[in-house]
C-alpha positions in Angstrom: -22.1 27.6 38.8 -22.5 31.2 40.1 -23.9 32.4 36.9 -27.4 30.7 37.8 -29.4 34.7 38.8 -31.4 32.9 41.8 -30.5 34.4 45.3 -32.3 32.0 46.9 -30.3 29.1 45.2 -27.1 29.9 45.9 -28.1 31.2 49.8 -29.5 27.8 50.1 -27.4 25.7 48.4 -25.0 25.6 50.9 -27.2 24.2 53.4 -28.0 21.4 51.1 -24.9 19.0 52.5 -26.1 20.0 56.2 -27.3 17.0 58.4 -29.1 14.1 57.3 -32.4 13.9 55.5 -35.4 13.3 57.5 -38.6 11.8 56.0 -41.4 13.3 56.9 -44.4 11.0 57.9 -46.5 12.1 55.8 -45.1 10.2 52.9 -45.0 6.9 54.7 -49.0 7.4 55.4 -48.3 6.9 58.8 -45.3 4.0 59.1 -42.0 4.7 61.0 -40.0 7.6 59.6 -36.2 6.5 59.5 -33.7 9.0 58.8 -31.9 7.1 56.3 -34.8 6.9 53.8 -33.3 8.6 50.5 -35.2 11.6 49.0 -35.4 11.8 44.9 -35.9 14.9 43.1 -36.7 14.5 39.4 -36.0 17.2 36.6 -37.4 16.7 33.2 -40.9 14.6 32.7 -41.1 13.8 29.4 -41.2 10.6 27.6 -37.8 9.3 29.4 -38.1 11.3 32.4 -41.2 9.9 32.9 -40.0 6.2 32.6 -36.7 6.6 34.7 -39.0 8.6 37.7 -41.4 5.4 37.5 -38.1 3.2 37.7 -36.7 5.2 40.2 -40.2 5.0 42.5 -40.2 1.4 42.1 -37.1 0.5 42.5 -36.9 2.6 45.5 -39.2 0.9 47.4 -36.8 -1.9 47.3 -33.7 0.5 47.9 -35.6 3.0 50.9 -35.9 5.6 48.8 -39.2 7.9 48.0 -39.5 10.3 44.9 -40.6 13.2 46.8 -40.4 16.3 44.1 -41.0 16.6 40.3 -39.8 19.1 38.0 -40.5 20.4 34.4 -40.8 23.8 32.0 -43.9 22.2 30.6 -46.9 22.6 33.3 -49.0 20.0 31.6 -46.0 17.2 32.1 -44.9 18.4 35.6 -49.2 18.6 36.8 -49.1 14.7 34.7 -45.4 13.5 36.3 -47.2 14.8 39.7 -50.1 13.2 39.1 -48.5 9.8 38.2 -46.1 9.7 41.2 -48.6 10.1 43.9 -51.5 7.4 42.0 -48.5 4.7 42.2 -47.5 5.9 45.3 -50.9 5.5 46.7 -51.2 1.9 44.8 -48.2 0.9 46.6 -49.5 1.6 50.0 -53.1 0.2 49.5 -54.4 4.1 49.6 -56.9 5.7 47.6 -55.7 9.1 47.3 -51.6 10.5 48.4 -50.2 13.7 48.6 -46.3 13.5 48.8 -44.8 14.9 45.6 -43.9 18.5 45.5 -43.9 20.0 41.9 -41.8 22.8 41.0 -41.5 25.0 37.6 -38.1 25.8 38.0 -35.0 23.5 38.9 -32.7 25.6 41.1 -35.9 26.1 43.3 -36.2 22.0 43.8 -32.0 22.0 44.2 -32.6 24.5 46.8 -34.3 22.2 48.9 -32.1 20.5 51.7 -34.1 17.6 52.6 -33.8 16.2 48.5 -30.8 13.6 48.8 -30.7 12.3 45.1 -32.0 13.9 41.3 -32.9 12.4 38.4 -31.8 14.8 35.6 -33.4 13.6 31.9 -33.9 16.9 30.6 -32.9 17.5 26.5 -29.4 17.2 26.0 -28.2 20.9 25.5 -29.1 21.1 29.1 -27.5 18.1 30.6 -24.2 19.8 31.9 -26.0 22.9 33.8 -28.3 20.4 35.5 -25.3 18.3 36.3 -23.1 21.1 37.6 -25.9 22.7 39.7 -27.2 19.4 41.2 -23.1 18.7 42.3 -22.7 22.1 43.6 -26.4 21.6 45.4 -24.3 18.8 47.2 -26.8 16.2 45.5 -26.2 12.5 44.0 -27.1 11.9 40.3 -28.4 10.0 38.1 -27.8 11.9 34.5 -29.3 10.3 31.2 -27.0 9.9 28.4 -25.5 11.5 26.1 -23.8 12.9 29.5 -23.4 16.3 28.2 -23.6 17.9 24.8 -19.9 19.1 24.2 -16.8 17.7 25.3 -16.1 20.9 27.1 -19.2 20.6 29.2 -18.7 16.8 30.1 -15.0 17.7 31.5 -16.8 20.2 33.5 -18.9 18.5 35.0 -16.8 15.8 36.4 -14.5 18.3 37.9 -17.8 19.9 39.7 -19.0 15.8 40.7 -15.5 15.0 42.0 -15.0 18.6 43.7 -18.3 17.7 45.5 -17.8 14.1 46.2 -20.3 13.6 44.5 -22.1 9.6 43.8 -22.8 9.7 40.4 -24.6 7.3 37.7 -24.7 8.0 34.0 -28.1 6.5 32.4 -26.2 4.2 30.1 -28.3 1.1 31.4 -26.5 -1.4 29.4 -23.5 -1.7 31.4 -26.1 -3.4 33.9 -27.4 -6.2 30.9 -25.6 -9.1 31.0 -25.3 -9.7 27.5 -22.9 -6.7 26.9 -21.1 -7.6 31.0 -20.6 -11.6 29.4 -19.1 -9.6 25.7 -16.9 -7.4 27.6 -15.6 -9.7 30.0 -14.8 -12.4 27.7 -12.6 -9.7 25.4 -11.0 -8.1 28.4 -9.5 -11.8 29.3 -8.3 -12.4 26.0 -11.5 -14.9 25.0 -11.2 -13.9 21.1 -7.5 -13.5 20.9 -5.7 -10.0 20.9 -8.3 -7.5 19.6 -8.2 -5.8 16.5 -11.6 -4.4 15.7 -14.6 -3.1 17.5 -17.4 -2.3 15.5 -20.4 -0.8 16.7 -23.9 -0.3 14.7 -26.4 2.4 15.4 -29.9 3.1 14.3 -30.5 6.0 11.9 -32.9 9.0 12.1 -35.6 9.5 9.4 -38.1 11.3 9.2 -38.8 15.3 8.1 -39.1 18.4 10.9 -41.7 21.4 10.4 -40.4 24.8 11.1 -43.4 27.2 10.5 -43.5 29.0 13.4 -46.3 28.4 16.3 -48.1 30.4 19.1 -45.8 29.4 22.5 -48.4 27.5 24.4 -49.1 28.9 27.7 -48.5 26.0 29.7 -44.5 26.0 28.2 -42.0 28.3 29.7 -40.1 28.3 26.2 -37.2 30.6 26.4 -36.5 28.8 30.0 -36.6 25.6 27.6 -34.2 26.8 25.1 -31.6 27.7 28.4 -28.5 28.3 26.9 -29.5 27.6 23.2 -29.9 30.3 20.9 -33.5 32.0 20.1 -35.7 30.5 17.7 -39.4 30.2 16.7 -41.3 28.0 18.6 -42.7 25.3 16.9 -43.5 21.6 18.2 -41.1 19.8 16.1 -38.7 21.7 18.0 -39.8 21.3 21.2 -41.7 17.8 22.3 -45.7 16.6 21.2 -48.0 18.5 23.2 -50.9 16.0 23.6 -48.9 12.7 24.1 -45.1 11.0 24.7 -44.0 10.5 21.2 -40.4 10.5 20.0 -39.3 14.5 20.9 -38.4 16.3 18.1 -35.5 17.9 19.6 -33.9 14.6 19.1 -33.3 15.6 15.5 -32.5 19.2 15.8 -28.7 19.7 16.1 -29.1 22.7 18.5 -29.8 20.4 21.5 -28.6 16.9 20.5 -26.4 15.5 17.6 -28.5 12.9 16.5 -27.6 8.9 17.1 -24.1 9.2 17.0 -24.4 10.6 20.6 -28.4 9.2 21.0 -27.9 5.6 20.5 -23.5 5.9 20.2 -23.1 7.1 23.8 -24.2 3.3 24.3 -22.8 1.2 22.0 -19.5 3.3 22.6 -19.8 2.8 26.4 -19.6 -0.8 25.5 -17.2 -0.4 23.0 -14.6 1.4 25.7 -15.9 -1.3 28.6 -14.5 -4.3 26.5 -11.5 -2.2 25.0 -10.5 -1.6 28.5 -10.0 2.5 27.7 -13.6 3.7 30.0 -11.3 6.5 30.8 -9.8 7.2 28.0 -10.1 7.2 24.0 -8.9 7.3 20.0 -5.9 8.9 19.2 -7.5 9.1 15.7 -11.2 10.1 14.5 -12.3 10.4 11.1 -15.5 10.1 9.5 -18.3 10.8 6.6 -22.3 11.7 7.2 -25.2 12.5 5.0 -26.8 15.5 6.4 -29.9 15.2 3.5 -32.8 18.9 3.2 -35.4 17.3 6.1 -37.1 20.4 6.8 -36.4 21.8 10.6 -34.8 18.2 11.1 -30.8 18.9 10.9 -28.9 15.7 12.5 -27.3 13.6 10.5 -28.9 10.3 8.9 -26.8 7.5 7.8 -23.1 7.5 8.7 -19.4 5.9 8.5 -17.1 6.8 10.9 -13.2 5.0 11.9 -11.4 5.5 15.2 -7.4 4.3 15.8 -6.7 3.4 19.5 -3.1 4.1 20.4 -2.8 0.1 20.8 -4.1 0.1 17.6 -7.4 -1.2 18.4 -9.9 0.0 15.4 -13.2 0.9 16.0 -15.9 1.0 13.3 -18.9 2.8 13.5 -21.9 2.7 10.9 -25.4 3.2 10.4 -27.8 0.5 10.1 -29.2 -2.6 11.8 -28.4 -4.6 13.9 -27.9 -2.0 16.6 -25.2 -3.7 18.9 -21.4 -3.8 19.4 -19.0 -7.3 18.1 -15.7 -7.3 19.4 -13.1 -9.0 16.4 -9.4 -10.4 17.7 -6.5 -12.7 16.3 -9.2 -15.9 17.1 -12.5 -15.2 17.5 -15.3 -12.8 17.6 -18.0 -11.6 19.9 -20.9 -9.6 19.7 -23.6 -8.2 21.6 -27.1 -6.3 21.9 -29.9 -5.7 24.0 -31.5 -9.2 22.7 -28.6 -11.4 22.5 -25.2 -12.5 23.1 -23.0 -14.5 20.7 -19.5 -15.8 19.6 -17.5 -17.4 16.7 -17.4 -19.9 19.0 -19.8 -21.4 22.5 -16.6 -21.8 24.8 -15.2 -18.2 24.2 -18.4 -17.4 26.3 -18.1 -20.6 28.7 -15.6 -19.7 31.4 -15.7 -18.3 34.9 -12.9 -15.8 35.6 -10.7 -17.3 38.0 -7.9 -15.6 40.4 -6.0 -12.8 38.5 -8.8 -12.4 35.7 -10.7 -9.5 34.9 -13.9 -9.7 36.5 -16.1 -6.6 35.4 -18.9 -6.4 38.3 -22.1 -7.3 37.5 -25.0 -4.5 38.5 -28.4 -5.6 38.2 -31.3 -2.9 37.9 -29.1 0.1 36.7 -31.4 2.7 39.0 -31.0 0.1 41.5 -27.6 0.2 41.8 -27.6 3.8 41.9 -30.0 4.0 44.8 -27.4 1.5 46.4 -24.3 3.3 45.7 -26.2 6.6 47.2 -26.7 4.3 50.2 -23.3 3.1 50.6 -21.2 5.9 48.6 -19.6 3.5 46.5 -19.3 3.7 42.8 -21.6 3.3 40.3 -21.7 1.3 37.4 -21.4 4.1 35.1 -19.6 7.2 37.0 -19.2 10.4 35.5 -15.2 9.9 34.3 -16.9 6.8 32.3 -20.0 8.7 31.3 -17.8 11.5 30.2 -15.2 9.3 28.1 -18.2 7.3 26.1 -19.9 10.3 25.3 -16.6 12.0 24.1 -16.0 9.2 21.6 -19.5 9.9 20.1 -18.5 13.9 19.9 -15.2 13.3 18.3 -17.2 11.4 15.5 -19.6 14.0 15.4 -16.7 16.7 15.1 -14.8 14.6 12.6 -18.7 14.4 10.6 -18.6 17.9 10.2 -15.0 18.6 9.4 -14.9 15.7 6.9 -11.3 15.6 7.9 -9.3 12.7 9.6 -8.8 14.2 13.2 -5.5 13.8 16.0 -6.7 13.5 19.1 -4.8 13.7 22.7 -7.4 12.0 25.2 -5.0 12.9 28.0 -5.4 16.9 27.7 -8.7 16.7 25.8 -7.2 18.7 22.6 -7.1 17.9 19.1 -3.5 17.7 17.7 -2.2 21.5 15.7 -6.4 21.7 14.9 -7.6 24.9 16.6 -10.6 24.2 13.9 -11.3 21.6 15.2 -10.9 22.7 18.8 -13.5 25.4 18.8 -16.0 22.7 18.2 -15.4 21.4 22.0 -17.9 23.9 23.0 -20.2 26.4 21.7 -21.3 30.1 23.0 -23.7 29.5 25.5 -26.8 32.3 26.3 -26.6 33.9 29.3 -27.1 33.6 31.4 -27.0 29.7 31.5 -23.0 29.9 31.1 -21.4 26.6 32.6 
């Protein structure tokens, strides 16, 4: 990613994959420092970033690992993600006061570092991929929120940078460590409900109206380094994140950094959707689908939606709008469906049944930071590595493309193309600003 114009980032960077970590005492107040002890860098503190950095520090202490730097644009959430670390921290460890996390305004500076092992990345979406590639090329481990990236372009890009590097990887689609959705999927993959036919998969729907009168850039926000390789445009908070608390970011709804549920809550129930259809690194051979894009003000994502997907076994998959949110697998004899609450069937003994010898047995995970820290640990894969991460999120953009185009779309998952579309094909990316060019 030699487009990044920091010297000191790419003179360091390749230092990064030199020897192993050593923890200094400090940030063990005083206990044995063992060299294997995994360092966490986190990028992005907002209202996610700030839950995955607390999972991360507690699940860490089970793993041996430490959250030693923060990172974020926004002073007032990197001084309050700083501030946060080091009170749990000192909870943990029966301490009144501790001083072990490092806070830095600008990422490349905390990939720079050659003592960070591991980096949380939960940053808006328009900035997954250059996080991603930088981190791989920093020779660093992630852990990347979903949607992976925010084209299809970007996501292929960054698994060729993760696998160049060697890279352990975890994409932060936690419910491929439930066991609701690990019972749905492994009782479709071993035929419980017959052949499959259908998939369909129910998302939430965005609401709500976005102001864009123009505001004074706070001082404490470094907003052009927040827009990155997004076009200009007038600050205002709706555009950006609530400056006095951790509400529901507004950028969620503006389509110049995310595409609204169909990659918010899709890259999700798609995940699922491939994990039990058997095609994690793969997809449709046929997208097409309809979207009400309704005057909401600087709010520009799409609200309620109907989208259809051919899989080239024929496999259908259904996506719509609405409640419940959750995924329900249809075949020849039975049904299945899951969500985050529950688990259920057409009937109890499709679910009863242990795999035995020459079954599929999809691996169960646990804690989905957990098993990342693990995997760090022992360099095996994830439960959601980038290839998957990458496939998922491409099913959601398809539908996105297809939302826009209004047109039933060919698609080829093996070269990544649409089929005689160069339309649709210039929709796999977008002109990035430079100079954040992946």
């Amino acid at each position: 990613m030699g487009s990044l114009p920091r010297r000191r980032f790419l003179k360091q960077q390749a230092a990064a994959a030199i020897g192993p970590a050593i923890v200094p005492a400090r940030v063990l107040f005083g206990r044995p420092a063992p060299n294997d002890t995994i360092q966490i860098g986190c990028i992005g503190l907002g209202r996610q970033g700030r839950g995955d950095m607390q999972e991360a520090i507690y699940r860490g202490l089970e793993a041996g690992a430490r959250v030693t730097a923060v990172c974020d644009v926004d002073r007032h959430r990197l001084e309050d993600g700083q501030w946060l670390a080091e009170r749990i921290y000192a909870a943990e460890f029966g301490r009144t006061t501790y001083r072990g996390i490092d806070a830095y305004a600008d990422f490349r500076d905390l990939l720079s570092r050659s003592d960070i092992d591991a980096i949380l990345i939960v940053t808006p979406d328009h900035w997954h991929a250059l996080h991603g590639i930088a981190a791989a090329e920093a020779g660093k481990d992630i852990y990347l929120e979903k949607p992976l990236t925010y084209t299809i372009a970007e996501g292929r890009k960054l698994v060729e940078a993760v696998t160049k590097a060697g890279r352990v990887f975890q994409t932060g689609s936690q419910q491929r460590s439930q066991i609701y959705f690990l019972m749905a999927c492994e009782a479709v993959r071993n035929g419980r409900v017959g052949k499959l036919r259908t998939i369909r998969v129910a998302n939430p729907t965005d609401q709500g109206t976005g102001n864009p009168q123009p505001m004074p850039v706070p001082k404490y926000l470094d907003y052009d380094f927040w827009l990155g390789p997004a076009a200009e445009a007038p600050f205002t908070e709706d555009r950006v994140h609530p400056q006095t608390s951790y509400e529901r970011p507004g950028w969620l709804q503006v389509e110049a950094y995310c595409r609204g549920m169909i990659t918010g809550w899709g890259s999700h129930m798609n995940d699922i959707a491939q994990w039990g259809n058997g095609t994690e690194e793969s997809g449709p051979v046929e997208v097409e689908a309809t979207a009400e894009f309704p005057d909401r003000g600087l709010f520009d994502v799409h609200t309620k939606y109907h989208a259809e997907a051919v899989y080239a076994d024929g496999v259908r998959l259904i996506q719509d709008s609405g409640d419940p949110a959750g995924v329900r697998f249809e075949g020849e004899t039975g049904w299945v469906f899951c969500s985050r609450s529950e688990v259920k069937a057409s009937s109890p003994e499709i679910l009863r049944f242990k795999p035995g010898e020459g079954a599929v047995k999809l691996r169960p995970s646990g804690n989905h930071m957990k098993n990342f820290l693990e995997c760090v640990r022992s360099r095996k894969a994830t439960a959601a590595p980038v290839e998957v991460g990458h496939r998922s999120n491409s099913v959601c953009l398809l539908t996105h493309i297809a939302m826009k185009l209004g047109r039933k779309l060919r698609w080829n998952p093996r070269t990544e193309r649409f089929v005689g579309d160069e339309e649709a094909d210039r929709r796999l990316d977008y002109p990035h600003r430079d100079p954040w060019v992946v």
